[in-house]
C-alpha positions as a Markdown table, in Angstrom:
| # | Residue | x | y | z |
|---|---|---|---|---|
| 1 | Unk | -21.2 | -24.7 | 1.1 |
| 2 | Unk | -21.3 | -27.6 | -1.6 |
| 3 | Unk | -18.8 | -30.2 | -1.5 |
| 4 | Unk | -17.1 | -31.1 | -4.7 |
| 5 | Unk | -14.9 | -34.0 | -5.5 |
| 6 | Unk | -12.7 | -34.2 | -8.4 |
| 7 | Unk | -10.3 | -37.2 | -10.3 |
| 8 | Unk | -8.7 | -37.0 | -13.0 |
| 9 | Unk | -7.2 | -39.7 | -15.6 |
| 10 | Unk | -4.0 | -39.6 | -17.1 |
| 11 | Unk | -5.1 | -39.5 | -20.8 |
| 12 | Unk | -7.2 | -37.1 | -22.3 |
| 13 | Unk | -11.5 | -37.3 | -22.5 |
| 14 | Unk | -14.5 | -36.8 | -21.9 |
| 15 | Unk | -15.6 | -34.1 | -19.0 |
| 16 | Unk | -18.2 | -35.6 | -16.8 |
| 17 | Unk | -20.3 | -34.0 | -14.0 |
| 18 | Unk | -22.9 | -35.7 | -11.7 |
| 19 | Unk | -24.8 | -34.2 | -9.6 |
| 20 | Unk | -27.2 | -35.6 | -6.6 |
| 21 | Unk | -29.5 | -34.4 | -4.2 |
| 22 | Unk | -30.7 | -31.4 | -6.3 |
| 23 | Unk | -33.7 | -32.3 | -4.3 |
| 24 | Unk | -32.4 | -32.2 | -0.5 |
| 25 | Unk | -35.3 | -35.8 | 0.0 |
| 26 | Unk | -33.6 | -37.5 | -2.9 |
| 27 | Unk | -30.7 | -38.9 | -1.7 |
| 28 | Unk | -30.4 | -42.3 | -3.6 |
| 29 | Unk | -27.8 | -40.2 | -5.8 |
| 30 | Unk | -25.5 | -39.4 | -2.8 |
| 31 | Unk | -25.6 | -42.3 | -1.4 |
| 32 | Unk | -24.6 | -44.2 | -4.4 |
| 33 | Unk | -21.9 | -41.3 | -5.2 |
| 34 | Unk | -20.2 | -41.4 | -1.1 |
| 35 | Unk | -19.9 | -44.8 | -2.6 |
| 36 | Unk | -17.9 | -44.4 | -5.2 |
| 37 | Unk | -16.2 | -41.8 | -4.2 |
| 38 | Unk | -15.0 | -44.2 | -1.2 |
| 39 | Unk | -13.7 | -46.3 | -4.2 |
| 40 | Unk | -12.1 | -43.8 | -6.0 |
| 41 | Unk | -10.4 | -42.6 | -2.9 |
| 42 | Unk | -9.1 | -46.2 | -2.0 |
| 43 | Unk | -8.1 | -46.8 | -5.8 |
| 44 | Unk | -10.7 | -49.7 | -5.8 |
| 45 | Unk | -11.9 | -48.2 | -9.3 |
| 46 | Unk | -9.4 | -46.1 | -11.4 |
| 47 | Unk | -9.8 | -43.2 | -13.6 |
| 48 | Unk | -7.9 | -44.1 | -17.0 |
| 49 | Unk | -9.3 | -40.7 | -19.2 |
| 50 | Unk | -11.1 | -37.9 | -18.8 |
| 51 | Unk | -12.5 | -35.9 | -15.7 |
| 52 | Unk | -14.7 | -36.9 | -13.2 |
| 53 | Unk | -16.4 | -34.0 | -11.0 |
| 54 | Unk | -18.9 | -35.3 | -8.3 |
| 55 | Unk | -21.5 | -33.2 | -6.3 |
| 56 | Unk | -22.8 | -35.8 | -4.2 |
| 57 | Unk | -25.4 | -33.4 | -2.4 |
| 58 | Unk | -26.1 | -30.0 | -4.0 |
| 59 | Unk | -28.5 | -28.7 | -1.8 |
| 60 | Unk | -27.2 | -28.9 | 1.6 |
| 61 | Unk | -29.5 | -26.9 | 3.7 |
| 62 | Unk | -32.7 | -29.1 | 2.0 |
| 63 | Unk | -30.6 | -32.3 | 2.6 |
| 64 | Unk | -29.7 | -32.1 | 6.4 |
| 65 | Unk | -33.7 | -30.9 | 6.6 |
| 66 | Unk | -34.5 | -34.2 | 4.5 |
| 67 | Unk | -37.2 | -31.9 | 2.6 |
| 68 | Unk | -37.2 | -30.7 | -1.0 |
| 69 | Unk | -35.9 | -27.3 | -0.7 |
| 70 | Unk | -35.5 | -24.5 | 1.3 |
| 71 | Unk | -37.0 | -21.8 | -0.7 |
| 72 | Unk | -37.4 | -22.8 | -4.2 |
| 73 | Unk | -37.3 | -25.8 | -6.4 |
| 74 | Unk | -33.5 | -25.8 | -7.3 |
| 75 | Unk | -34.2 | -27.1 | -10.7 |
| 76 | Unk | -36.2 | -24.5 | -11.8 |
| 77 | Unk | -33.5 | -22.1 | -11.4 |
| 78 | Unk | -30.5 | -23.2 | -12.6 |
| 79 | Unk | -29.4 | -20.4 | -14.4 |
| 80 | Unk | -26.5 | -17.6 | -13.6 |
| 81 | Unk | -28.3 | -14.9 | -11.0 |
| 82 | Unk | -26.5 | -11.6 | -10.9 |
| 83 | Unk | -28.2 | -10.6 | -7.9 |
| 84 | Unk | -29.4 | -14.3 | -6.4 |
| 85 | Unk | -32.4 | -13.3 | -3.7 |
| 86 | Unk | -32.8 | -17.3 | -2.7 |
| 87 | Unk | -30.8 | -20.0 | -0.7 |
| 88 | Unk | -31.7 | -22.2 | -4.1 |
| 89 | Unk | -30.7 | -19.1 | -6.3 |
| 90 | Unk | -27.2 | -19.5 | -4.7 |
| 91 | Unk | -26.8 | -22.5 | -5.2 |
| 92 | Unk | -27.5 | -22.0 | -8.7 |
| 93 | Unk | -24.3 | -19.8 | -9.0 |
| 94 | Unk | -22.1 | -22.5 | -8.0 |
| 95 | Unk | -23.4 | -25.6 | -10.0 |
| 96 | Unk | -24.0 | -23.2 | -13.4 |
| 97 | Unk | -20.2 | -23.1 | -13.6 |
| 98 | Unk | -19.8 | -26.6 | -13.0 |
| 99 | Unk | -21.8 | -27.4 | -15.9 |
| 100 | Unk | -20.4 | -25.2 | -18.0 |
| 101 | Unk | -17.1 | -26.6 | -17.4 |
| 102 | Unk | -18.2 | -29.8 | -18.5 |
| 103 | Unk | -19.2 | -31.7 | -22.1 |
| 104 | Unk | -21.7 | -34.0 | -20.2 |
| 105 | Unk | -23.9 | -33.5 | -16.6 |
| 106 | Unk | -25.8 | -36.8 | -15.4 |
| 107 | Unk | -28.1 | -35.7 | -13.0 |
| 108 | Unk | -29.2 | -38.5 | -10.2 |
| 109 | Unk | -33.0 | -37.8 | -8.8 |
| 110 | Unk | -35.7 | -40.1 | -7.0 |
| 111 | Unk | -39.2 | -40.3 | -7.1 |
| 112 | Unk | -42.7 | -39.5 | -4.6 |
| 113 | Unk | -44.3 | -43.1 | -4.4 |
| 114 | Unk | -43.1 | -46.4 | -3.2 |
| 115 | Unk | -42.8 | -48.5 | -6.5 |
| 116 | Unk | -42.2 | -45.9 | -8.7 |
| 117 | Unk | -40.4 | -47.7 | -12.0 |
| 118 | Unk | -37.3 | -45.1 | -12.6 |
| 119 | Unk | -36.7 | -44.1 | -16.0 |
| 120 | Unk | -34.8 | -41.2 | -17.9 |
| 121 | Unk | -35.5 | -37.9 | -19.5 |
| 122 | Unk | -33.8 | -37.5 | -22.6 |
| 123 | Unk | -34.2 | -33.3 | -23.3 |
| 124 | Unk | -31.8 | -33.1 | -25.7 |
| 125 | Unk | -31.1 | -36.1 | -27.8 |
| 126 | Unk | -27.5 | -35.7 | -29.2 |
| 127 | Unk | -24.5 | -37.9 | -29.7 |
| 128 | Unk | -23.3 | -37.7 | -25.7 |
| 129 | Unk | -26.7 | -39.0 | -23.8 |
| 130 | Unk | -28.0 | -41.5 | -26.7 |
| 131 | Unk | -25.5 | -44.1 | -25.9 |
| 132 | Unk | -25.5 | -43.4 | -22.3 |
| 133 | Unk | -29.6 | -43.4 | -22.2 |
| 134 | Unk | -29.0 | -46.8 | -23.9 |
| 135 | Unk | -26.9 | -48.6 | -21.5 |
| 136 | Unk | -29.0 | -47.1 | -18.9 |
| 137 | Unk | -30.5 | -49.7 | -16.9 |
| 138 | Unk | -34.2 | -48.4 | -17.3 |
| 139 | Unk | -37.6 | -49.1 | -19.3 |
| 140 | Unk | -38.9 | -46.0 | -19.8 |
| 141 | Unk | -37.5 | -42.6 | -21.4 |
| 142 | Unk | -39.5 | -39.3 | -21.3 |
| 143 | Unk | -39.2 | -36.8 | -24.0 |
| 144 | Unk | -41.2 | -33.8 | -24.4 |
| 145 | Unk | -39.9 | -31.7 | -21.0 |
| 146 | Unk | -38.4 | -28.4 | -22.6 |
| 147 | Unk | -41.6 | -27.9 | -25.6 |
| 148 | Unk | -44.3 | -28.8 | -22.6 |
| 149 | Unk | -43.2 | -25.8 | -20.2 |
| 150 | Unk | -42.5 | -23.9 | -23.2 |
| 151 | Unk | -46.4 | -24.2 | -24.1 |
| 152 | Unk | -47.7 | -23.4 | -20.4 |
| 153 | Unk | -46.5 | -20.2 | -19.0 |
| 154 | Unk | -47.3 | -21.3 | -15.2 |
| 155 | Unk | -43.8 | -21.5 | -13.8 |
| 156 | Unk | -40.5 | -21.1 | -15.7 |
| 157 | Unk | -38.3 | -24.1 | -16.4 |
| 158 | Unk | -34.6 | -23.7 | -15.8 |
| 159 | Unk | -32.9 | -27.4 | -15.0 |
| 160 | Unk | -29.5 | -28.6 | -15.2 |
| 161 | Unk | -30.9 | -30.3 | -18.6 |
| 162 | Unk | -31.8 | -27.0 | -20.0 |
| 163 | Unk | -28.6 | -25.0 | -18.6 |
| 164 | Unk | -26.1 | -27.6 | -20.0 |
| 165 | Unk | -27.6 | -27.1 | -23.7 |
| 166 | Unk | -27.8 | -23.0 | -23.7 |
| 167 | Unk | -24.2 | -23.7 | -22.7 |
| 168 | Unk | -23.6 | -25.9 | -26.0 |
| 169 | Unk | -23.2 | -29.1 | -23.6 |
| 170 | Unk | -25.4 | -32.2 | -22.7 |
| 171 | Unk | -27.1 | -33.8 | -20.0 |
| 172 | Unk | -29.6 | -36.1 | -18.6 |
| 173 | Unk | -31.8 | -36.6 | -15.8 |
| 174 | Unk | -31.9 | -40.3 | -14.1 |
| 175 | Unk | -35.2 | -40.8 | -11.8 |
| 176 | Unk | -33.4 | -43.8 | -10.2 |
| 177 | Unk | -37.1 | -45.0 | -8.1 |
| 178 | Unk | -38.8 | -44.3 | -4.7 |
| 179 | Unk | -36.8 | -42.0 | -2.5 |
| 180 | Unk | -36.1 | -44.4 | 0.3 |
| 181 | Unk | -35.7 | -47.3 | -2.0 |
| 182 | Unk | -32.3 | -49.2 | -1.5 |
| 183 | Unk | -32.8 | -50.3 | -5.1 |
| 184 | Unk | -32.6 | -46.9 | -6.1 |
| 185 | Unk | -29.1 | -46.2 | -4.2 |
| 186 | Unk | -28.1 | -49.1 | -6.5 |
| 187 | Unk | -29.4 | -48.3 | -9.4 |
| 188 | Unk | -27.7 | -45.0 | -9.5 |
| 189 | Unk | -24.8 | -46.7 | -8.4 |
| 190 | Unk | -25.3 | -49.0 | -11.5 |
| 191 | Unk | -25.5 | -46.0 | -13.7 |
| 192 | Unk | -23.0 | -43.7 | -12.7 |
| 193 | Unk | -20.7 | -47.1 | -13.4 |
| 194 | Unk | -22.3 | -47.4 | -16.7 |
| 195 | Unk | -21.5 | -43.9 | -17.6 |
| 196 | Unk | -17.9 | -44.6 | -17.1 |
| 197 | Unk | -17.9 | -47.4 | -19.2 |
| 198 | Unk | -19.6 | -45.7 | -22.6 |
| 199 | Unk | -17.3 | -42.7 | -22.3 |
| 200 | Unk | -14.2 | -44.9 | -22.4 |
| 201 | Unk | -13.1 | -43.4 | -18.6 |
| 202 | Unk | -12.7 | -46.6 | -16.5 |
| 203 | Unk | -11.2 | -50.4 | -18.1 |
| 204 | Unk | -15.0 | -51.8 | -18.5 |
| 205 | Unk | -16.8 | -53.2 | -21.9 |
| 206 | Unk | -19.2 | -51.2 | -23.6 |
| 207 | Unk | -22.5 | -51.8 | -21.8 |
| 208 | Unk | -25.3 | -53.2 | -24.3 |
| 209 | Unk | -28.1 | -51.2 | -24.9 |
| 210 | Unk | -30.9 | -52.0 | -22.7 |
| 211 | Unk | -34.5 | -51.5 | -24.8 |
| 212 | Unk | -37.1 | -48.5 | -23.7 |
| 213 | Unk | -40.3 | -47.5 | -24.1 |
| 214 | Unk | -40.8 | -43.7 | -24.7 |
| 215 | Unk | -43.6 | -41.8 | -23.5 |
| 216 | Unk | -44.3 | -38.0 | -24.6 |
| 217 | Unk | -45.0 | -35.6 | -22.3 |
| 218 | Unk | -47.5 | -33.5 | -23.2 |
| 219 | Unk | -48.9 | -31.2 | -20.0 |
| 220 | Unk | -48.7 | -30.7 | -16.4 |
| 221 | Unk | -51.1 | -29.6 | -13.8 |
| 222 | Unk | -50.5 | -26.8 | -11.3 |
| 223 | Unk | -51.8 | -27.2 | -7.7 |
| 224 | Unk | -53.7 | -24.4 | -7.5 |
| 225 | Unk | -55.6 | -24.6 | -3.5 |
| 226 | Unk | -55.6 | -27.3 | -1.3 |
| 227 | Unk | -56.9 | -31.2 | -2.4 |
| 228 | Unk | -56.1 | -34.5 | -2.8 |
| 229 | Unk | -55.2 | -36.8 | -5.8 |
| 230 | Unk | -58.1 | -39.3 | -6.4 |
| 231 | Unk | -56.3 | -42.5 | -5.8 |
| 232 | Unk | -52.9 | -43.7 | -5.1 |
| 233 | Unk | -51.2 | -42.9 | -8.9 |
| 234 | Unk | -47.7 | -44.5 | -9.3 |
| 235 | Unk | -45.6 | -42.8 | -12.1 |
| 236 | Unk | -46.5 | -44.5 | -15.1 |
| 237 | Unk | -50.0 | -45.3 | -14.6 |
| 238 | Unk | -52.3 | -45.9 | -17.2 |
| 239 | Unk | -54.9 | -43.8 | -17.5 |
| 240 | Unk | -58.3 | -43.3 | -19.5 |
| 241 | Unk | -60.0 | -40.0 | -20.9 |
| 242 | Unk | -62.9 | -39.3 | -18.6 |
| 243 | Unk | -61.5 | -40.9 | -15.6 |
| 244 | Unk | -60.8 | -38.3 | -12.6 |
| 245 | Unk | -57.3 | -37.4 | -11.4 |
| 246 | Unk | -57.8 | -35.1 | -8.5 |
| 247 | Unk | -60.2 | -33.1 | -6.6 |
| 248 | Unk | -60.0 | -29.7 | -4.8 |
| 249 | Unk | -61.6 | -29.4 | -1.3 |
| 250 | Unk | -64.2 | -26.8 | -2.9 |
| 251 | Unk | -65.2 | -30.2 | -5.2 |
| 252 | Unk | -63.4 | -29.3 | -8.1 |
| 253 | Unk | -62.6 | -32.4 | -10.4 |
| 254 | Unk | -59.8 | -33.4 | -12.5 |
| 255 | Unk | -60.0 | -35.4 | -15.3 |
| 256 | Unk | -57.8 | -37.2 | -17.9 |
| 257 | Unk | -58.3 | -35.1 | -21.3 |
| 258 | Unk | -57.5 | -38.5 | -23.0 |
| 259 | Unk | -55.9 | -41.8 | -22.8 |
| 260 | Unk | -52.4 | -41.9 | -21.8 |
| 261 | Unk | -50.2 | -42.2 | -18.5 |
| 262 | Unk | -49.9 | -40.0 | -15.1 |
| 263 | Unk | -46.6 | -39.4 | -14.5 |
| 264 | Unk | -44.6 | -37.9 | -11.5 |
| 265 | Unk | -47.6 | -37.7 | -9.6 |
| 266 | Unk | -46.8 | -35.6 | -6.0 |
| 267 | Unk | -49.6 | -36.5 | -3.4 |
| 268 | Unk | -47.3 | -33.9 | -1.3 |
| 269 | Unk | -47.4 | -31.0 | -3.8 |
| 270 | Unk | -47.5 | -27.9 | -2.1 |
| 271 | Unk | -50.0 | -25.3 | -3.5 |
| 272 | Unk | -48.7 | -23.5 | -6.8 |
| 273 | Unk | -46.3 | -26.5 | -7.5 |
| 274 | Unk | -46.5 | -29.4 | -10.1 |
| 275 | Unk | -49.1 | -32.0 | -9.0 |
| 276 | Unk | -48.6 | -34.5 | -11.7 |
| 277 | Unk | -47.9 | -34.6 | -15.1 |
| 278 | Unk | -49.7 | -36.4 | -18.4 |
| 279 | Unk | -48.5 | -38.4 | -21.3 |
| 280 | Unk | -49.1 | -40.7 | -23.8 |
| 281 | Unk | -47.0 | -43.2 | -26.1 |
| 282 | Unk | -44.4 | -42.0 | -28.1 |
């Protein structure tokens, strides 16, 4: 059902997990990983430590669909299911495992809007994803995800973030840019490569630490009956207390509660789903 690819080096180190395609319509991450695993095949780039596992498309059914998911939003439940009642939920009981089995999980996604700037969540700050988070080639980290869904009981949160810390490991999400962006394809490309490099598993330099901006997240807003978003919001966005977001067909308005950005902001969003999420400076 999910393809899995693994290399090993010949010395000991780190155990590393990427994932892609989560999201069957984000495929910048498996485009980027058929390429390296094309290298790694043809011994183009060797593994000198550690283990390498790649999943370059996790959600099959989604993927040869080209739509988000079949069911349900994969990462919002990845956890063990002893009696799995979704396509998504199955899934779930394969990739759990995975990262369990292993010390770090980078986790390749994509973005809704053309120009989309990618950037990095950073759940769990510990001493495994700070120095990859640094090399990453990105401007912008999030922080905030795990206490904002804590505080809003609309949907549960279980990621591959949340799953690789209850499991005493680390990981971190990678929005690489617009879905259909070739820029993106590299970009994952770039950081996959950059992964291998920090954790010592290829012959590379250290990468230098590439300066961010954090933002906070702080809430997110549920698409609760059918409406639009106000104007075209890219991810990132600055926006101003007052100003209006989004407007339900029965005239309904949105508003900013305060200055800060719009973030992940899903013109697609299916009713009950995440429409877009707010921020400010961190």
């Amino acid at each position: 059902m999910i393809e899995i690819f693994e290399y090993c080096g010949k010395e000991d180190g780190l155990s590393l997990l990427v994932l892609a395609a989560v999201h069957g319509n984000e495929t910048a991450g498996t485009k980027a990983l058929n390429r390296l695993i094309e290298k790694l095949d043809k011994q183009q780039i060797c593994l000198k430590k550690g283990k390498l596992t790649l999943v370059p498309v996790c959600n099959p059914a989604a993927y040869q669909r080209h739509i988000r998911e079949t069911e349900e939003n994969l990462n919002r439940v990845m956890k063990l299911h002893e009696n799995p009642q979704t396509y998504e939920q199955k899934l779930a009981n394969v990739i759990c495992p995975l990262i369990a089995a292993h010390r770090m999980t980078l986790d390749l996604h994509s973005t809704h809007c053309p120009e989309d700037v990618p950037f990095a969540f950073c759940d769990y700050a510990d001493e495994y994803n700070k120095p990859l988070i640094a090399a990453l080639p990105v401007d912008y980290v999030l922080e905030g995800w795990p206490q904002m869904y804590a505080a809003q009981d609309d949907i549960l949160d279980f990621s591959t973030e949340g799953y690789a810390h209850a499991c005493g490991n680390t990981a971190t999400t990678l929005e690489c840019g617009y879905h259909q962006s070739e820029a993106a394809v590299e970009l994952a490309y770039q950081a996959v490569m950059k992964a291998l490099a920090v954790y010592g598993m290829i012959d590379a330099p250290m990468p230098s630490a590439h300066k961010k901006q954090h933002i906070l997240m702080q809430s997110f807003v549920i698409k609760e009956t059918d409406g639009h978003l106000c104007k075209d919001f890219k991810h990132l966005d600055a926006i101003h207390a007052g100003e209006k977001l989004a407007v339900y067909d029965n005239g309904a308005v949105l508003t900013a509660p305060q200055d800060g950005f719009i973030l992940l902001p899903n013109p697609d969003a299916k009713i009950g789903t995440e429409w877009y999420y707010l921020g400010k400076q961190g």
